[in-house]
N, C-alpha and C positions, 0 to 999 in steps of 0.2 A: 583609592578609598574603598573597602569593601560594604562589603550593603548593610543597611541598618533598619531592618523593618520595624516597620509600627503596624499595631493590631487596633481598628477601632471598629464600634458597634454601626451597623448597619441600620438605617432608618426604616426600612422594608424587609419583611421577613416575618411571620407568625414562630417561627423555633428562635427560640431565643435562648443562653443559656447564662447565667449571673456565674462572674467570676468574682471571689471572694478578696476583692483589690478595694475595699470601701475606706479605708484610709491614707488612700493617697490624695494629692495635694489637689492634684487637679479636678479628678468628679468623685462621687461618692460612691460608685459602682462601675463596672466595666462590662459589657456585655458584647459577647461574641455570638453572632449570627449567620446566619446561612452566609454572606458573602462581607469579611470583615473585609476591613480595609488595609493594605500595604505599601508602608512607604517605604522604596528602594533608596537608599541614598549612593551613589557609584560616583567617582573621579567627573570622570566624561559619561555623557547621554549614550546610548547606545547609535545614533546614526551622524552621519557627516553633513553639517549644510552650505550648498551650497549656495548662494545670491546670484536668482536669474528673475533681471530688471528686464519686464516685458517692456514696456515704453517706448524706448530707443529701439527698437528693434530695426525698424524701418532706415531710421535714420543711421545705423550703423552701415546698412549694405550701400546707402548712398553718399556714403562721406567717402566712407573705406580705412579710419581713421584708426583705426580698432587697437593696431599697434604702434599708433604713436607714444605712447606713455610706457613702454615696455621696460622702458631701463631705471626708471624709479621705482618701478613696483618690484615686490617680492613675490613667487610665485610659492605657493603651499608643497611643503614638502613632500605627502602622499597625493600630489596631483595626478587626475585620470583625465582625459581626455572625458568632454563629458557625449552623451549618442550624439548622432547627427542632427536631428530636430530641433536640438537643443543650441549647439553650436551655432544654428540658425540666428537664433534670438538675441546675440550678442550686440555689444550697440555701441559705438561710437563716442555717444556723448558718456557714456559709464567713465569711460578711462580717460575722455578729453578732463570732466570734471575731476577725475582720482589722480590727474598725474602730480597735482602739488602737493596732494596730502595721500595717496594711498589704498582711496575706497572713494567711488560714488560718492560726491554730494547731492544726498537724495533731500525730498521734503517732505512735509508727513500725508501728502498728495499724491505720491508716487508712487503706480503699481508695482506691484513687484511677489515674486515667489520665491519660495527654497525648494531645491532638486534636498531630497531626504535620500539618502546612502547607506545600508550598514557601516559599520565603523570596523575597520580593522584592527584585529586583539580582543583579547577577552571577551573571546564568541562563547565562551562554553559559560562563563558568567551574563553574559545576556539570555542565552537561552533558558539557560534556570529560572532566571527569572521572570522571562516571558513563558514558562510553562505551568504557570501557577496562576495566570489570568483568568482562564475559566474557573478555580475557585474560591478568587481572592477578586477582587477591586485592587487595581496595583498601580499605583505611579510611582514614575520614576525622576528623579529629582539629580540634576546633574550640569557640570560646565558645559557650554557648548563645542567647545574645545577650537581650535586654530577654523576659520571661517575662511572662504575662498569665494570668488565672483565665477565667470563660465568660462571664463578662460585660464582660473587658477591662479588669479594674482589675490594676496590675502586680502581678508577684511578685517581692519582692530575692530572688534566690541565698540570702542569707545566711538568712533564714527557711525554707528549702526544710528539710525534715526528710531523713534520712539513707532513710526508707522511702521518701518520694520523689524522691528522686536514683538510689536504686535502681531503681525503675519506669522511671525516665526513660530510665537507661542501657539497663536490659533491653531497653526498647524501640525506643531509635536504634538498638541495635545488629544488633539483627532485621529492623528495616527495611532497614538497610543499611550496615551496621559502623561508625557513625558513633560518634565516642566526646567527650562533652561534656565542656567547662573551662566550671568554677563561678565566676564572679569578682562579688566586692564592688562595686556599683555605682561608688563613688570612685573603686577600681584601674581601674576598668573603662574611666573618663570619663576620666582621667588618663592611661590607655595612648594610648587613641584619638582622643577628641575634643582633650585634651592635647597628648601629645606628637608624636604621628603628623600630626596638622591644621594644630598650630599651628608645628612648630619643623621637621619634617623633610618634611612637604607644600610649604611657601612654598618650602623651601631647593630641594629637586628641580624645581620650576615655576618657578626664576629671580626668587621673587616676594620683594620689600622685607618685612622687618615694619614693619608699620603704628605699632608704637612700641616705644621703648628699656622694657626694667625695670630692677628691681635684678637678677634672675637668682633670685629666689626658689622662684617662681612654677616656672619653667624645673626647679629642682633637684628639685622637690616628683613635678612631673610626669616626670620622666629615671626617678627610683624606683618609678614606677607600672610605667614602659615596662619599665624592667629586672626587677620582679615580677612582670608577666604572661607576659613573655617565657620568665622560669624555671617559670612554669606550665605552659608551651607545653612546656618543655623535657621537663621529668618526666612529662606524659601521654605524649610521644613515646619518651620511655625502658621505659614500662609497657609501651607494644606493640614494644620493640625488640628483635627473637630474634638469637641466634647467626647469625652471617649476614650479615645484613642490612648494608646499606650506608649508614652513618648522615648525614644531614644536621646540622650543628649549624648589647660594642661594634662596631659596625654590620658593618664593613668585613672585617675577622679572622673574625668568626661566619658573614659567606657565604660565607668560602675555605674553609670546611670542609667543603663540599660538594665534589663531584666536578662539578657542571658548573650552571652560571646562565643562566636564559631569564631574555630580558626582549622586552616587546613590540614596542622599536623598535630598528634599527637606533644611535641616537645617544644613547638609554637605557645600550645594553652598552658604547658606544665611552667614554659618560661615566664608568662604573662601572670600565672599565679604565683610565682617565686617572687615577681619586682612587686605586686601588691603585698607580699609580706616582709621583706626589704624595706621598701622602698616607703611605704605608706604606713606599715604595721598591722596590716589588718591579720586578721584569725582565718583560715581556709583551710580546704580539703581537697582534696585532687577532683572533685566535682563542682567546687568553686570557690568563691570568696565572700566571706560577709563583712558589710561596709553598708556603713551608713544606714543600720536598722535592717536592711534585708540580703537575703542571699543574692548576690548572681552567677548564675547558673554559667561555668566556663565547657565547651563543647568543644569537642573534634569532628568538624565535618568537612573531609573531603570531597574538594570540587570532581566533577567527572565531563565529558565531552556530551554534545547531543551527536549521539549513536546516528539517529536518521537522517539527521544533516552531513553529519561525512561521510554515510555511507553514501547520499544522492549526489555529493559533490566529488568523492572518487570517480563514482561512475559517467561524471558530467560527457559528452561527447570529444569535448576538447584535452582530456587527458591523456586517451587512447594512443592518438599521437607523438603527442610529448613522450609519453611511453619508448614507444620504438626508436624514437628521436635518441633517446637516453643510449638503449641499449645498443643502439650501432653505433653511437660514438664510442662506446664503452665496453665492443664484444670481445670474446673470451674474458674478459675481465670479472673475478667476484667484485661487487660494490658494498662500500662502508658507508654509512650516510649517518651523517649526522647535521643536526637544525639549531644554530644556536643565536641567543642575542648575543652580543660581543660585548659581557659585562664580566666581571673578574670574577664571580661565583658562579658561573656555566661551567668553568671548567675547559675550554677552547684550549690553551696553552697545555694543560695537563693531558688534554688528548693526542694532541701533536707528541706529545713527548712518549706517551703511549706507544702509538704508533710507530713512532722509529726506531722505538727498544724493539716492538715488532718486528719490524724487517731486518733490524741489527740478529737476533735471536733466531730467525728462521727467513736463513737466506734461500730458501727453496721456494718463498710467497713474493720474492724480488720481483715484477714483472707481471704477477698473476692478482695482486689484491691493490685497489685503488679505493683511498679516502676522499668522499666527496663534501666538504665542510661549507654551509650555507650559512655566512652571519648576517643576520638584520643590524643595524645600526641603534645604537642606542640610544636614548634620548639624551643621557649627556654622554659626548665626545670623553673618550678616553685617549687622547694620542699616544703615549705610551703603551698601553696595551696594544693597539692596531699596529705599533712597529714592530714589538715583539712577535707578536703572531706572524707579521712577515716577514717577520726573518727566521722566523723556527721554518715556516710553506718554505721557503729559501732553499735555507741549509736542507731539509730531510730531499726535497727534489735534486738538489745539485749532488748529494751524495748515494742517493738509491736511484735516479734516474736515468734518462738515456735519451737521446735523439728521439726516438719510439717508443717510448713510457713515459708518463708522467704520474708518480704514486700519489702527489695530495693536489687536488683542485680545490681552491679556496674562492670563492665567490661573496664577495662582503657588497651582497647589496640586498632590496626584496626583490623577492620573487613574486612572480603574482601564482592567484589558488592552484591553478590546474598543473603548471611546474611542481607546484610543494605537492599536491598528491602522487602527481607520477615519479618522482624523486623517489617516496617514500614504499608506494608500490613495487618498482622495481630492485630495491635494495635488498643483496641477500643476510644486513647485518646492519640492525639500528644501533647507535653508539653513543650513551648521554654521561657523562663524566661531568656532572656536578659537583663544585665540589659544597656546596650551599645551595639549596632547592627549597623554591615552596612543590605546589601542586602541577612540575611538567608534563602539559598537556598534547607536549611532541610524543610523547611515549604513547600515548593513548592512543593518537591518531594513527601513531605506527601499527601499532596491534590492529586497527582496522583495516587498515590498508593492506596487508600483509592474509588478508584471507585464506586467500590464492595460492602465496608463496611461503607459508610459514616461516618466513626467517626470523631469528631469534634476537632477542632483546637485550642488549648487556647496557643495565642500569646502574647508577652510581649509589652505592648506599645511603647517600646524605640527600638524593630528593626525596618531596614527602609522598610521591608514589609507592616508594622502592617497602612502606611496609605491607604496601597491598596485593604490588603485581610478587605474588610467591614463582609464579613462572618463568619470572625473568632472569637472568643471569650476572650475579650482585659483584661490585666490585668497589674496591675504595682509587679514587682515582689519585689518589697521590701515592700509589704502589705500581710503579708503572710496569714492572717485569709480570707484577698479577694480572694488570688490565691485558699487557702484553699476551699471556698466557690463553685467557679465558675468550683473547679473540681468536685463536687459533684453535681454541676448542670448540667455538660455535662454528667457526669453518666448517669442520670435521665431524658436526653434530649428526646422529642417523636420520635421515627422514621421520622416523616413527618417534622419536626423543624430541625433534620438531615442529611436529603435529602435536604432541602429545602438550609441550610446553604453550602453544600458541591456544588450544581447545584453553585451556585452564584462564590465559590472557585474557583473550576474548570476553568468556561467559561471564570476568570480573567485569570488564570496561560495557556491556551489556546490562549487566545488574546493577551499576552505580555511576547510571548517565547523571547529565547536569539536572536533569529533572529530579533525580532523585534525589540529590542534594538538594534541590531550593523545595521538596516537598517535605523532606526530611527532619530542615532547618526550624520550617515553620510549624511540623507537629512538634517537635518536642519545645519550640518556644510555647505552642498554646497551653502542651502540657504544663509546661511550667508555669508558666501565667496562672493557671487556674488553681495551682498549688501552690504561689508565689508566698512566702512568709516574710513580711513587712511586719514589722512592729511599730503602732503611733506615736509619733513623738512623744515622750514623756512630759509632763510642761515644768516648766523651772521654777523651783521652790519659793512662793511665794514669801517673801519675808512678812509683809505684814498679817497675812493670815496665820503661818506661825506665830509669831509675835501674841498677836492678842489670842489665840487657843492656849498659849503658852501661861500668859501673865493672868489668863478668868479661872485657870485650872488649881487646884485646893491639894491637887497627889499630881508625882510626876513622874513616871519612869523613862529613861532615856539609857539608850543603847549603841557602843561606838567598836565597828570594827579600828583595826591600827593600822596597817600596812596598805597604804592606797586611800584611807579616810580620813585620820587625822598627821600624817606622814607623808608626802611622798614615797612612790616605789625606787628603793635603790638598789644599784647594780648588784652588791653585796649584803646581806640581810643585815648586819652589823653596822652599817654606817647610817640607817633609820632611825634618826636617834631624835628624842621628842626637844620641840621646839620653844624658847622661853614662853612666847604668847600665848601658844597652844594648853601649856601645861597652865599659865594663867587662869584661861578661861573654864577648865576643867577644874580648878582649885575653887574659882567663883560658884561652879553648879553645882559641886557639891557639898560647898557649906549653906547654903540655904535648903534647909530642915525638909522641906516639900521635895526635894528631887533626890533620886533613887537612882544612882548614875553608874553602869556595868561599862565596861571593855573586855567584849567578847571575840578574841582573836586564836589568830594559828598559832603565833607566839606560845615559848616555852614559860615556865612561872618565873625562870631565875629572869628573865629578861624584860619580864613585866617587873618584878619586884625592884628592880636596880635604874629602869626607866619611868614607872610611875609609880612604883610604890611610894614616894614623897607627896603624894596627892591624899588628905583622907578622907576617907569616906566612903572613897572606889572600890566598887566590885569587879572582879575580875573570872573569867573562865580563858583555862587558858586550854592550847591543843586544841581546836575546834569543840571544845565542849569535854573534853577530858576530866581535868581540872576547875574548880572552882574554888574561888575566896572569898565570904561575905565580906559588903563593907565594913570598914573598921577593925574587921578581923586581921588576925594573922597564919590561922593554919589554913591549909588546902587540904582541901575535901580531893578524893582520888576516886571517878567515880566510876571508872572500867578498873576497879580492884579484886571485882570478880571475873572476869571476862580471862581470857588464856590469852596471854602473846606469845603463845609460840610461836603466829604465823611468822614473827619478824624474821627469822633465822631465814624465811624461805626468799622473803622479801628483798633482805639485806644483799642475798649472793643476784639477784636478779639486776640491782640499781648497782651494784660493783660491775656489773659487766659493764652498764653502758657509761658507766663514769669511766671504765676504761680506755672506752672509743670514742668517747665524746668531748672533744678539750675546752676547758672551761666549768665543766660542770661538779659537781660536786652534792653530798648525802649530809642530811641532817637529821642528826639522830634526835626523837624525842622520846619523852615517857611510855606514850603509849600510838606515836604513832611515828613513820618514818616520810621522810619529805628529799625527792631528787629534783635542785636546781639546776638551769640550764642560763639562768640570763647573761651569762660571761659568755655563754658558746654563740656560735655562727648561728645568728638566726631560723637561716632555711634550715641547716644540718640539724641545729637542738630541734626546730620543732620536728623534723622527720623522727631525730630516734626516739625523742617523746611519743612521739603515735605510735614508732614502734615498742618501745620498753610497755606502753600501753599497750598492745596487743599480746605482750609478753605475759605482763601479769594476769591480763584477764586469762589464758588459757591453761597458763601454770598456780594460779592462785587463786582465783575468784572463783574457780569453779568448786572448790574443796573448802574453802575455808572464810569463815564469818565477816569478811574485810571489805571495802568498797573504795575504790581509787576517784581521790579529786582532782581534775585537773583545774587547775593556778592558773595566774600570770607568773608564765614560765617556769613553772614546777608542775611536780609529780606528786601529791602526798596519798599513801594508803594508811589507812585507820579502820580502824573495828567500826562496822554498819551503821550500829547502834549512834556512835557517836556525831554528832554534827551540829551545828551551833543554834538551827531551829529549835532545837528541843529544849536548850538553854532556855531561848524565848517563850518557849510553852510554859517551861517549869516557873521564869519570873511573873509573866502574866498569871499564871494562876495564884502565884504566891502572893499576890497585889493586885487582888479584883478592886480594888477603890480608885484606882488611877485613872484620873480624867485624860489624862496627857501620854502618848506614849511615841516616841521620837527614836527610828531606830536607821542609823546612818553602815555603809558598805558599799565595796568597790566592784568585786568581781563575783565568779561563781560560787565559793563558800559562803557569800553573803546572801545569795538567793535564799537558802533555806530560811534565814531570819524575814523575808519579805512574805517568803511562803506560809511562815508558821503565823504572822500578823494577819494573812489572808484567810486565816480559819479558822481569827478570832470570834468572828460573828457567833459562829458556834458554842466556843467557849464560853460566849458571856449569857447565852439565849439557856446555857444549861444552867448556869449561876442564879436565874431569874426565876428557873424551873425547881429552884430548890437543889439541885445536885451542887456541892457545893466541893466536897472531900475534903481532906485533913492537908490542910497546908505548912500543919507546925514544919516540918522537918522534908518536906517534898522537893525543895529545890536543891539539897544537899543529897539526896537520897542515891545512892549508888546505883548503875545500870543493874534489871534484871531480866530474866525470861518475861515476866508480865510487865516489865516497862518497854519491854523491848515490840510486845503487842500491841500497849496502847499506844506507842512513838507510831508502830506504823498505821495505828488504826486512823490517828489523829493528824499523820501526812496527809493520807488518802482523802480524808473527809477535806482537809484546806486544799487540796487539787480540785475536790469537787466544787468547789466553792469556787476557786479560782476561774475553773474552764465554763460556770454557769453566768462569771461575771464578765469575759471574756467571748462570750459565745458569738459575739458580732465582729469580735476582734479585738486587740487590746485597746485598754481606754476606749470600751463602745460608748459610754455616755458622751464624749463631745459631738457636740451636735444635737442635742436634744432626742438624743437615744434613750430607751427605756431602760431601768434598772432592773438587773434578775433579782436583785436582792432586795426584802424587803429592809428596812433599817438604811440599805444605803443610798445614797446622794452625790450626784456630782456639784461640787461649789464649779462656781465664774465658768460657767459651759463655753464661754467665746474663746476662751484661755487654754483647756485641755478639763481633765479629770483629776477630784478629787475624790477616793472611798475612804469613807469612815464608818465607824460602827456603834450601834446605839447596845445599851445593856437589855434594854425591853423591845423585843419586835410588837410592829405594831399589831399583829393578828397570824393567829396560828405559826407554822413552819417558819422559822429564819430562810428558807430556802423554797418560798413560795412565791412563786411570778407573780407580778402584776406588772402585765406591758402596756404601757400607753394609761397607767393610770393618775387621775387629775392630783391625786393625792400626794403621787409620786413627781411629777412636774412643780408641786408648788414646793417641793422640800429644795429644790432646784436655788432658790437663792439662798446667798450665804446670813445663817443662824435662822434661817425660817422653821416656823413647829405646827406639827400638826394635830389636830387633837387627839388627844386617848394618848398621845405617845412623847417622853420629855423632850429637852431639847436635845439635836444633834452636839453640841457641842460637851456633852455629858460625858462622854467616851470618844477620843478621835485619837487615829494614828497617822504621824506623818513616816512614811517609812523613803529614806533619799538615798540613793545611788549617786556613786561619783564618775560622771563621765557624762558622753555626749548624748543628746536629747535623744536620740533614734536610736540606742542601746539598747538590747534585747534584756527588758527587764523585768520583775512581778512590783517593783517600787511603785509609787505613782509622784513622786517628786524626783528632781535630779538635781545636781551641783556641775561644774565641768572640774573642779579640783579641788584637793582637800584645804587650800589657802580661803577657798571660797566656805568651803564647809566650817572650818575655822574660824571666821568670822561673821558667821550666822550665829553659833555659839557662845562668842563672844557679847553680840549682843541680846543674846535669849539673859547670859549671865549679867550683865551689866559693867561685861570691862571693853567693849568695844560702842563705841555711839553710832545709829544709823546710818548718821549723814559719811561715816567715812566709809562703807561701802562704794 
């Protein structure tokens, strides 16, 4: 499990800095100070414990009993003899009591201590994260892992007494905050060698399973995975303060982080492909937005601590081993290679290498020996171990001799000062991966190799190989290639040598493990403090609709179609309106009060043939192109002035990538043109859509009057001018009487209509002021150069309006937040945010603060008035989006689908009754 920090505020410290996180769940503010806090989340703890029961000590040497229980017990796989002093302390009665069950029966009276060990593996990932202590507060949160007595016969968790799990804790946590998870040997085999090895290891490594089951097996261990996990969860909950910035099924549980490393580069690119697959979320090759905010996906690879291999090359006891090596092995070039004996190292593939080797250049018969070191792997592969032996077999029985042996294969550990002098003396490291993450053999090799500059032939597929430029790249399933390029590193000149190993080095120097875990955590802070959350939106209150709806005298109501009153379907053609739907649109528009538009992308023939049977309805069709009063029947064309030439330019642009793009398809309209992708391969359409998108901006946008909307999954480009806000500008002004104004959409062309509501305040404060303008004929009125000023003058001012309202964060009034704006009011503060807007502000500027004022707090309950100023319910907009609460939106109501939005409508009209919601 790789680390999952948390950032929380420090109780101590005068620098303090506010991070702009006030709507999340947990606190209202985040603040990072001189020494936040971080919680490491990792598989295993970084050290080994051992159970030394002082007690018995005495009574061990005088029994002598020590080995009586030997054969019941199980002895720990990575058992070390522990020092002498220790050995001392061993006791008698320890294993007299463990011989029935396995471990000491202790009681919670019994002294006792843990010998604490580093943990062998994943040193370069402990050290990272032990080098951020000085300045960070860091615990680290982790299994204990497989536990052993002093002589190395195991201990289960489950026998562990409560006295010593308390010693334990006391003293991980002194040594260095480390906080242990207890788990039953079965959960334990089940999380890891289970399900982690066997179902989501193969799946990430591209690897087959080796055979079908029923799925039992699968289910037994998914329960293990899911009860460790929650073990994980609740230790990380124990140490979670106020503050703190929490990390929490595979996919959903990492978006709730704020931001994911991963060590290679096609690691994060794959993990953002299954969130759009897989989940459907929107991303960028920077990350994925889900669930209201971005997170941030990162490539950081891991590195070694430099001063620890160097101190442990140089240890006394290597020197040795050294000379050891080289006289068993004189005249001999050496090949070394370190591998675990897992199916994506690559072992078999090297073998095979190698004997195309000496097949290829029988002049190296005698003179080049492979020395192959495999550790065992946590789950047994028998299969693979026979192959391998018999490949060491055959290539020795056929290139060998009485006095040569070409591959020495050693499948056991080695202990430290072996594996450096291994890797010292070697004049040729050798990694044929053929699936890598971050091999940190390669690394140590380059230090090791100071000295002797021998050269590096890395396998193109670990996620080193796009760093080390110096190394010598090969695909290991080309074995005449691999064949080739060891024979050339043989041969490589001293100075080509040096020259490749300076360049090694100065990398694996620059980008220790420190550098990674410092790395890591600036750019999470950076992002933290940039983090873009949007507040839940809160869900459309029926009854306060309801009665704003039924006290209101004038009603304008505004309905996108595709995605609001429709489902989206796969092919535009088959959105075809639905009996009850078209009901309840027939109810609201024959009562006299309501002024009912459908302002969509749709074409006019498509509107006319699908609700043209409705009357009354207004329609704009093309985002705003066309228009048809109610009751009317002609369409107003209102880019009749405007030039479409640019289509010609457009048209040959969406023809290329329909031709490369299968499933996609162009939709020609009036006045603008639209490329669908929702038939194509997900990942594929949304890549050429970024690209056909980079296409037009560089080839079109930059020349010519047009502005490209990106859809649910389409492309449409249309003349600037155009877009469905303006719509709403032009009905708002044409119907300044309207107490009611209801404007429903799904995606991003609907934003402009939430936009253009958000900068009504404006609109109505000029209406009050006497500016009034000529409404006869304005909402028909054709695009021109001076509509085209005041569309943008009148964006601009509802952005101002918008970011003033906004300025805490979206929806700042929940919580009894201050309103930027005078006129507006949040209703039911415990609920979420409602803005509405009044025709009169109470005193000077629409746009004049008053923070924290009493006047403003008491407009706080719903239909409350203030004096000098009418009621709020005079003027209110409900503007609703369709989709989930934490969608990035300017609405401030939501629906989760258009079935729901439909029978809201229904009963606004009176053909649906409350109770059947």
């Amino acid at each position: 499990m790789s680390t999952s920090p948390s950032l929380s505020a420090s109780s101590s410290g005068a620098y303090a800095k506010a991070v702009p996180l006030s709507e999340l769940a947990e606190t209202t503010q985040v603040v990072l100070s001189k020494k936040p806090r971080l919680i490491n989340v990792t598989h295993q703890i970084p050290y080994t414990c051992t159970l030394v029961d002082r007690s018995a000590s005495t009574q061990a040497s005088a029994t002598g009993a020590v080995g009586a229980c030997a054969s019941p017990l199980t002895r720990r796989s990575s058992h070390v003899p522990l020092r002498p002093h220790l050995n001392a302390t061993s006791t008698s009665d320890l294993h007299n009591n463990a011989a029935g069950s396995g471990v000491p029966a202790s009681t919670d009276t019994d002294p006792c201590e843990f010998l604490l060990e580093p943990r062998r593996g994943h040193s370069a990932l402990y050290s990272g994260i032990k080098s951020l202590c000085n300045d960070l507060e860091t615990i680290q949160i982790g299994w204990v892992g497989e536990l052993a007595d002093q002589d190395g016969y195991v201990v289960p968790c489950k026998n562990l007494s409560e006295s010593q799990k308390r010693v334990m804790k006391e003293q991980l946590w002194k040594k260095e905050k480390v906080v242990p998870i207890y788990l039953d040997d079965s959960r334990a085999a089940g999380h890891y060698e289970g399900y982690c090895k066997t179902v989501l290891w193969p799946l990430f490594h591209y690897i087959l399973w080796d055979e079908a089951t029923d799925g039992r097996i699968e289910k037994k261990n998914w329960d293990d995975y899911v009860f460790v996990n929650q073990q994980f969860a609740d230790a990380v909950l124990e140490q979670y303060q106020t503050g703190d910035i929490e990390r929490v099924e595979i996919l959903n549980g990492m978006l709730g982080a704020n931001q994911i490393g991963f060590q290679t580069y096609s690691y994060a690119r794959h993990f953002i492909s299954c969130c759009t697959r897989v989940n459907g979320y929107e991303s960028t090759p920077r990350g994925v937005d889900a669930m209201g905010s971005t997170v941030w996906v990162g490539t950081f690879p891991i590195g070694i601590d430099a001063e620890r291999v160097e101190r442990q090359r140089k240890a006394p006891g290597v020197l040795p081993k050294m000379e050891a090596i080289r006289n068993t092995y004189k005249g001999k070039r050496i090949i070394v290679g370190r591998d675990k004996l897992d199916l994506v190292k690559g072992v078999q593939q090297k073998l095979q290498a190698f004997e195309k080797f000496l097949n290829d250049y029988p002049e190296m018969q005698g003179e080049v020996v492979l020395i192959q070191v495999t550790s065992p792997p946590l789950v047994e592969n028998p299969k693979l171990e026979a192959k391998i032996a018999e490949l060491v077999a055959h290539i020795n029985g056929t290139y060998g001799s009485l006095n040569f042996t070409p591959v020495h294969h050693y499948h056991q550990h080695i202990d430290r000062d072996e594996y450096y002098a291994l890797l010292s003396i070697a004049d040729i490291g050798l990694i044929t991966s053929v699936r890598d993450g971050m091999n940190t053999t390669s690394l140590e090799y380059i230090m090791c190799q100071s000295e002797n500059h021998g050269p590096l032939i890395l396998s193109e597929f670990t996620g080193t190989a796009g760093s080390l430029g110096g190394a010598m790249m090969v695909n290991p399933w080309d074995y005449q290639g691999v064949a080739k390029v060891i024979y050339d590193a043989l041969n490589l000149s001293e100075a080509d040598k040096t020259s490749r190993h300076s360049q090694l080095l100065k990398q694996v120097l620059r980008h220790t493990a420190q550098f990674w875990a410092k790395n890591f955590i600036s750019e999470l802070v950076l992002n933290v403090r940039t983090w873009d959350q949007s507040a839940p939106t809160p869900y459309l209150d029926l009854n306060t609709i309801t009665d704003r709806y039924k006290k209101a005298k004038r009603r304008l109501l505004m309905f996108d179609y595709d995605g609001t009153l429709t489902p989206i379907r796969k092919t535009p053609g088959a959105a075809v309106p639905q009996e009850h739907m078209l009901k309840a649109l027939k109810a609201l528009t024959s009562d006299p009060k309501n002024i009912v538009w459908i302002i969509s992308g749709r074409d006019q023939k498509v509107l006319e043939d699908w609700l043209g049977g409705v009357e009354n309805l207004g329609f704009s069709a093309e985002h705003g192109s066309f228009m048809r009063q109610p009751g009317g029947k002609k369409w107003i064309n209102l880019t009749e002035t405007l030039d479409m030439g640019w289509k010609n330019d457009v048209i040959d642009i969406f023809n290329y990538y329909t031709e490369r793009t299968q499933g996609s398809f162009v939709e020609h309209k009036r006045s603008s043109l639209t490329w669908h992708y929702r038939m194509a391969d997900p990942e594929f359409g949304a890549f050429q859509a970024k690209e056909c998108q980079n296409h037009l901006e560089n080839a079109v946008l930059s020349k010519l009057p047009v502005e490209i909307l990106v859809g649910k999954k389409n492309l449409e480009v249309r003349p600037t001018i155009v877009n469905k806000g303006e719509i709403v500008k032009r009905l708002l002004s044409k119907h300044p009487d309207v107490e009611f104004v209801m404007c429903a959409g799904d995606d991003k062309t609907d934003e402009d209509m939430f936009r253009a509501l958000a900068g009504a305040h404006n609109s109505h404060a000029n209406q009050k002021n006497g500016i009034h303008g000529d409404h006869s004929n304005g909402v028909v009125e054709p695009y021109n150069d001076e509509l085209v000023a005041e569309t943008a003058a009148k964006l601009a001012q509802a952005a101002l309006v918008h970011s003033l309202e906004h300025a805490n964060g979206p929806h700042s009034n929940i919580n009894g937040g201050s309103s930027l704006l005078k006129g507006t009011a949040p209703l039911h503060p415990g609920s979420g945010s409602f803005s509405m807007f009044s025709t009169t502000p109470r005193s000077g500027s629409p746009f004049t603060a008053e923070l924290g004022s009493t006047r403003e707090q008491d407009l706080r309950q719903p239909g409350a008035q203030v004096e000098g100023s009418p009621s709020l319910a005079t003027h209110e907009h409900f503007s609703v989006t369709i989709g989930h609460a934490l969608k990035k939106t300017l609405a401030n109501w939501h629906v989760t689908s258009p079935e729901e939005l439909i029978r809201v409508i229904g009963i606004l009209s009176g053909t649906v009754e409350a109770k059947d919601l």
